[in-house]
C-alpha positions, 0 to 999 in steps of 0.5 A: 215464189210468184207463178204467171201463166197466159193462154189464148184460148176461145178468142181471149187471153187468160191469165192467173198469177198466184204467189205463196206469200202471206196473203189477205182476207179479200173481205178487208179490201177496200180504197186502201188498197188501191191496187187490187181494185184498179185491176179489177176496174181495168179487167171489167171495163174491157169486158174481162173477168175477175177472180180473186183468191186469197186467205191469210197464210195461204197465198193469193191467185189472181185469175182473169179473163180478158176478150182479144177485141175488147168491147168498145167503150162509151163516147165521153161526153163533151 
C-alpha cells in the first residue's frame, strides 16, 4: 500500500509518500540506486528538503519540502 499526502502551507509544497513494503537500510544507498539519489538532487537544487526513512521490514517514507518559487539557479557557463 502506498500513501501520497500534498499540502501547501507557509509559501511551500510539502509532501511525503510512505508505503508498507519491504524497505532498506538507507545506509546501503549508494549510485546503484539511482532513483533515490536523483530525488534528492532534484528536491535540494530547488531549495527543497529531504528526508529519508526506511529500515528493512519496515516500509519507507519519503518527505520533503519544496519553496512554491524556487530559488533561481546559477547561469551556466558558455
Amino acid at each position: 500500500e502506498v500513501r501520497v499526502t500534498v499540502g501547501c502551507p507557509n509559501g511551500a509544497v510539502d509532501f511525503s509518500i510512505a508505503d508498507d513494503g519491504v524497505g532498506f537500510s538507507p545506509a546501503g544507498v549508494n549510485g546503484d540506486h539511482v532513483g533515490v539519489l536523483t530525488m534528492r538532487e532534484r528536491i535540494e537544487s530547488v531549495g527543497g528538503t529531504w528526508q529519508l526513512d526506511a529500515a528493512p521490514g519496515k516500509g519507507t517514507v519519503i518527505r520533503a519540502s519544496v519553496p512554491r518559487k524556487p530559488r533561481s539557479r546559477p547561469a551556466e557557463a558558455s
